[in-house]
Structures are given as C-alpha cells and as structure tokens.
N, C-alpha and C positions, 0 to 999 in steps of 0.2 A: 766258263767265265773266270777269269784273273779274281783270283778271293782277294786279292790285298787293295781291289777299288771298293770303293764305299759302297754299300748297297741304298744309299738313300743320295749316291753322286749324281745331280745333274745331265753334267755331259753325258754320262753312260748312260743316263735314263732315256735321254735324246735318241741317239745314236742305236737302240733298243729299236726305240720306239721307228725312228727313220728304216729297219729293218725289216719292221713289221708292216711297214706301209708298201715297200719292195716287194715283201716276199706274198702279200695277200692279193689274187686276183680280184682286178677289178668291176668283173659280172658274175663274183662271187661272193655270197654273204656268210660269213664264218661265224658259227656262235656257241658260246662256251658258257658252261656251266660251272662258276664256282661253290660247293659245298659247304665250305668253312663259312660258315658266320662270323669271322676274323678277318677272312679274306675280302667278305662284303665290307666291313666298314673300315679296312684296310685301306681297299680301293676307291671308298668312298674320299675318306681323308687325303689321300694323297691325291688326289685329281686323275686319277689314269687313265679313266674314260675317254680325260681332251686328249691324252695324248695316242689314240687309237683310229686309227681310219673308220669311217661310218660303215665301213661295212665288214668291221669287224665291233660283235655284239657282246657285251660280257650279262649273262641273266643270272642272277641269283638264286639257290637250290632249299633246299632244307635240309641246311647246316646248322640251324640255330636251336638246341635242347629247350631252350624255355619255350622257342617259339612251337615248338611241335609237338610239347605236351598239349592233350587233348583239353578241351572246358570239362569234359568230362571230369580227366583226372583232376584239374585245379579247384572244383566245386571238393572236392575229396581234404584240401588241404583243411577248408571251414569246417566240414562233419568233423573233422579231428578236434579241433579248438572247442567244438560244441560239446564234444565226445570229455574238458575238462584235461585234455592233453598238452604239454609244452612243447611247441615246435622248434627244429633249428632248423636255419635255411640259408643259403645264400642268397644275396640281397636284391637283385632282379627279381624275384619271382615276390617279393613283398610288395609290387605293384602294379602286378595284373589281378584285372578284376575277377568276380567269380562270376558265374550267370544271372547274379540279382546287383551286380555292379559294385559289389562289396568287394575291397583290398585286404590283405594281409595287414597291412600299417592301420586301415579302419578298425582292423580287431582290434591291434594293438592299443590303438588309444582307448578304448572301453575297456582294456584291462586284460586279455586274452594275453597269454605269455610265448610272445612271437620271438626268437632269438637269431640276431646273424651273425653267420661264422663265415668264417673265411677258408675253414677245410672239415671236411664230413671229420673229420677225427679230433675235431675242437670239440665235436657231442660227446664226447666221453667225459669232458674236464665237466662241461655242465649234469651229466648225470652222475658222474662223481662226489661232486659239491653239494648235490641237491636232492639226496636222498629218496626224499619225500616226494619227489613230481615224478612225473612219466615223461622221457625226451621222445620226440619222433622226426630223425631227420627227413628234411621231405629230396629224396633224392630223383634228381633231373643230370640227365646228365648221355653222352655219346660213350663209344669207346676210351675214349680221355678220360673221364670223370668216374666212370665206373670202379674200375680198381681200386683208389682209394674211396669207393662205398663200401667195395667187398671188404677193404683191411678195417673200415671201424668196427663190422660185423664180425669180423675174424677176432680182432680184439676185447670188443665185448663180452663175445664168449670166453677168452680167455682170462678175463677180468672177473669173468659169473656176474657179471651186471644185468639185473633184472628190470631196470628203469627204463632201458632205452631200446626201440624199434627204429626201422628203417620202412619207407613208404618209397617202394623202388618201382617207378616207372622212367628206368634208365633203357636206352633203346641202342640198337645196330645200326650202319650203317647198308650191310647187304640186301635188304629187302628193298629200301627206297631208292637204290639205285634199280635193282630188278625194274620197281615199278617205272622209274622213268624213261628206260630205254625201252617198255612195253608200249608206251604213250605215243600213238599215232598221229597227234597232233602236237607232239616238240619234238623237230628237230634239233640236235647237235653233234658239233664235230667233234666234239671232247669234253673233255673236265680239269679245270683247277683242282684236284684233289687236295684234302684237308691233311696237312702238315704234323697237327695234333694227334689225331686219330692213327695215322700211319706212323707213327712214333711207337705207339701200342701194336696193332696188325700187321705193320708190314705193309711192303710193296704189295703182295699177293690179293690182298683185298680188290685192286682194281684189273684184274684178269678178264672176268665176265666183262668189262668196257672194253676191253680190247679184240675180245672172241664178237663183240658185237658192231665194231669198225670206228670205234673212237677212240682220240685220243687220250693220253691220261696223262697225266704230269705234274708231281708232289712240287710244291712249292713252298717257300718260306712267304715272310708279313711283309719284306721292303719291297719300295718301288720296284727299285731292278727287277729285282728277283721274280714279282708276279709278271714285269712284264716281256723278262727272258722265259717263264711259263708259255706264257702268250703267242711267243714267237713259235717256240718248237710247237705248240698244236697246229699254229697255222701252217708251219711245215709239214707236218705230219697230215693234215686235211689236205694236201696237197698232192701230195706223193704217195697217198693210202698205205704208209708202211705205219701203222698203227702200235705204239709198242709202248710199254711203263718206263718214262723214265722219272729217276729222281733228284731234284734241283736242290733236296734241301739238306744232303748229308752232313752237314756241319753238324744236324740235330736227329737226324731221322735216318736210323740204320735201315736198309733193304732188307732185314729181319725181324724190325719192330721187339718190342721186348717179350722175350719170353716168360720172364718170371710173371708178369703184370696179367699176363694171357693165364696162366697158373692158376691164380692168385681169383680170376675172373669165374674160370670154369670151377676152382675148387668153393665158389659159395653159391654161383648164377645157376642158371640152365635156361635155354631159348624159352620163348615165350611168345604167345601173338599179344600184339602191343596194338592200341589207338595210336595214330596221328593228327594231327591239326591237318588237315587240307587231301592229306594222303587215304585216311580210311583206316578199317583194320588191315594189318602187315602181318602174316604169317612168319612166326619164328626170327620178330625184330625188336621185341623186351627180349630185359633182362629180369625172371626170377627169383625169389629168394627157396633155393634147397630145402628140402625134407632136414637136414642137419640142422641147418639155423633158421627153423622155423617159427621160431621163441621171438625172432629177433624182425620178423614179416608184419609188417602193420598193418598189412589188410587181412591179414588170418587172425593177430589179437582183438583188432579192434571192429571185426566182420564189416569190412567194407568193400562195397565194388563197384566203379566206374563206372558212370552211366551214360552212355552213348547222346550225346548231349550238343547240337550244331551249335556254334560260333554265335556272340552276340549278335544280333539285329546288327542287319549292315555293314561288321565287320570284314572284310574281305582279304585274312589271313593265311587262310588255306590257299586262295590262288593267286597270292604274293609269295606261298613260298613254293610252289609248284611252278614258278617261272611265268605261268597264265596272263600274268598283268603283272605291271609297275607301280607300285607304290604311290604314285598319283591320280592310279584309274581308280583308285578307289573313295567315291564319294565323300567318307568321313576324316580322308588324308589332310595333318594342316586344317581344321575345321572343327569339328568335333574331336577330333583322334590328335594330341599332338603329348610329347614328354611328358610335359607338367600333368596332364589328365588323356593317358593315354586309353583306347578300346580295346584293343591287339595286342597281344603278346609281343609280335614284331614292331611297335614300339617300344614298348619296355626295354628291352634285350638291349644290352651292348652289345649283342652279336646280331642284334634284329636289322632285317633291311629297309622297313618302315622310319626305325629311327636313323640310320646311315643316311638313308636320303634325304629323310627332313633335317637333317644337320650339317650337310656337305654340298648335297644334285639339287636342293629345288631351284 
C-alpha cells in the first residue's frame, strides 16, 4: 500500500473495499476474527461492515482485558476496599458491577478511596504522597499493559515503598487463541491480529494460526488499513498459502520489543488464569515472582478468586467467544446499556457490547 494515501482516504477505502468483493467467492462465506478490542470499535466506528460483501463475516474475539477478567476476579476488587485498602485503577473497570451489582464508583461515593490513573506508574506518586494508606493497583491488562505493571513493581522495589501492591490478573494471549482454534463449532479463515500486543511479542506469537491453516494479518486502527487486512485473509482463504503478514510496520516491528519481554519475564512467570466466557486457561496469567512477592496483593492481603458465573442473564462470555452478537443477548439496549451497564462488554471502550450499542444497532 502507497504510505503517502491517507489511511482514513475515501476513494482508497472504496477501491479496498471493491477488491474485496472481487476477490471473495461467491458460495463462499469467509469469517474473521478480530482480537483487538480497538479493532472492534475501530470497525464499529468507521462503518466497515457496509462496506464488506455479506459473505464476508468480521466476529469479534476476546481482545478486550476488562472484558475477560473473571466476576470472580472483579468481586476481588470490593474484598480489597473492605480489606480498608486504596485502589488505583484505570477508569473502565470503575463501572462494572461486582456479583451483588455493586460498582467501584458506588464505593467511591460512600467514601472507599477508589483512584484513577492514567498509567500503573501514577501509583507510586499516590503512595508516595500518602504515606499512611496502603495503594493496590488493580492490574487488567493483555501483553500491551503488562510491562509497564512489571516496571511500577520493578520500581517500587527500588524505591523500598512498602505502601503499595499490585493485584495482577494480567493475561496472555496464547492460550485463548489454542482454545479457539480447538473449538469445533467456529469456524474461521483467519485473524485480524492485535496491532498492540504484537508491538510487544512479535510477529511469532501468530505461528500456531498458521501451523493450523489460518490466516493472520497485524494490522493498524484506520479504515484502509483494517480493510487492506481484510483483503490479504480473503486471499490467503483462497489460495491456502496461509502465512503472517504484517500491515502495521510503521508501528509494529516483526520482532516485537525485546526489552518490554525482559522487563515481563524479569517480575511475571506463567500462570493458569480465569476467563469471562473462556474458562480456566493453562499458563495465560500473568504472576507476580518469589522476588517481588512484598508487592503480590493476593499473598498480602490472602485473597483468591472464586470461580464465580456471570450475572443472571448476562451473556458476556458468548459475546466474546464469537458465539452470539451482541443483540442476541436478551438484556442488550434494555437492561444492559452505557449509562447502567451488566457486562463488562459494555463498560470497555474496547467492549463489543458497547461498539455495537453505539455504532451497528
């Protein structure tokens, strides 16, 4: 693709898009899985859907970190507040409920000392200032997010700050892709792969999609770009030469950052993680190490996630399993909408409950 056209250019998007209607057979149903929770309400926002032939499907994955922490893990955020603790948090997760329909913001207004930051390494400035409290960031987060959880942890320590813990239910990638290409009933031809994450990993993270006959293809957030993605899988579903390419080198080396991987392994170690929808995943948390174990919020404050289903009627987990559309679910637009959301997947600016109630219905 010519870098010096717009990626948000019209004519090009067309002309994409007319390519993709060419090159996709017409007693064939092509359908792709985008990961990125960016990528859903990317494409929600820019309309990309109209400009796609109907038999070419885009389903949405679980890409979204807030949305795939467990109720389990989120009933965990309240025992802390209960526990006399100060949390910092980024500011989506202050509005999913817990399992008694209680919010982070509900605490807040009773006086529980809820704080939002804008980068896990703002909790230093607050447990620096504030001596006397206990911080606990509540850390959510994918490959992207992780490393700088590992650096405020790296830092703390090297501050000797005894105020502040980290509550690390930061997750992998590898596992819940395993699990969806084991899944007998979804089909797909490939993957939107997440832009962000492979920024960190590397191309190499999407190998096992390829050993398994789909395609895979990093992309960036503009129109074009997702839907010159678009094109090369349905190419590649076409002609079975199944292979990683990557569309977004402006931002995303074929080598992913190595120090960030470092930095990762020198505080994490694998872990089995809860998912929303997915289950337990073997070796798809992220850990907090024997070294900075001072700094583990579930070892200070003895807490552990209780295996705990989805509210009454919510239907998150097989919204983000690709299972259903964001309208098959009973409480979608009705009970469930921004202002008073049920799901996680509304809350999220990465959620596809909310992309759709704000762009597809």
């Amino acid at each position: 693709m010519n870098p010096n056209i717009p990626f948000r250019d019209k004519e090009t998007a067309l002309k994409v898009s007319q390519s993709i209607k060419k090159e996709a057979d017409i007693h064939k149903t092509y359908k792709i899985m985008e990961v990125c929770g960016t990528h859903t309400m990317a494409i929600a926002r820019s309309g990309l859907k109209s400009m796609l032939p109907e038999n070419v499907e885009l389903i949405s994955g679980p890409g979204c970190p807030v949305c795939v922490t467990s109720q389990g893990e989120i009933d965990l955020f309240f025992e802390l507040l209960d526990c006399g603790v100060s949390v910092a948090s980024f500011g989506d997760l202050l509005r999913i409920p817990g399992s008694n329909g209680e919010t982070l913001i509900d605490k807040r207004a009773r006086g529980a000392d809820v704080n939002v930051v804008y980068s896990p390494l703002d909790t230093l400035k607050l447990a620096e200032d504030n001596p006397d409290k206990h911080y606990t960031f509540l850390g959510i987060g994918f490959e992207t997010t992780a490393p700088t959880i590992a650096a405020l942890i790296m830092e703390a320590k090297e501050k000797g700050l005894k105020n502040l813990s980290v509550l690390s239910f930061c997750k992998t990638m590898p596992a819940a892709f395993d699990l969806i290409l084991s899944d007998k009933d979804m089909y797909l031809d490939g993957f939107l792969c997440p832009g962000h994450v492979t920024a960190v990993t590397g191309v190499q993270l999407y190998e096992p999609l390829i050993k398994a006959g789909k395609a895979a293809v990093v992309a960036g957030f503009e129109p074009v770009e997702m839907l010159d993605a678009v094109y090369e899988i349905v190419k590649q579903a076409n002609n079975k030469n199944f292979h990683i390419v990557n569309k977004y080198r402006r931002v995303v080396p074929d080598i992913g950052n190595a120090n960030a991987r470092k930095i990762l392994a020198k505080v994490f170690y694998e872990s089995d993680a809860f998912w929303r929808g997915l289950g337990e995943l073997k070796k798809s948390g992220l850990a907090i190490r024997q070294e900075y174990i001072e700094y583990d919020a579930l070892k200070r404050f003895d807490l552990k996630p209780k295996n705990i289903t989805e509210i009454k009627g919510c239907k998150c987990g097989q919204v983000l399993t690709g299972k259903i559309k964001p309208q098959d679910c009973p409480l979608f637009a009705k009970r469930c909408t921004p202002e008073d959301p049920v799901g996680p997947c509304m809350v999220s600016g990465e959620g596809t409950c909310a992309a759709y109630y704000k762009f597809l219905r």
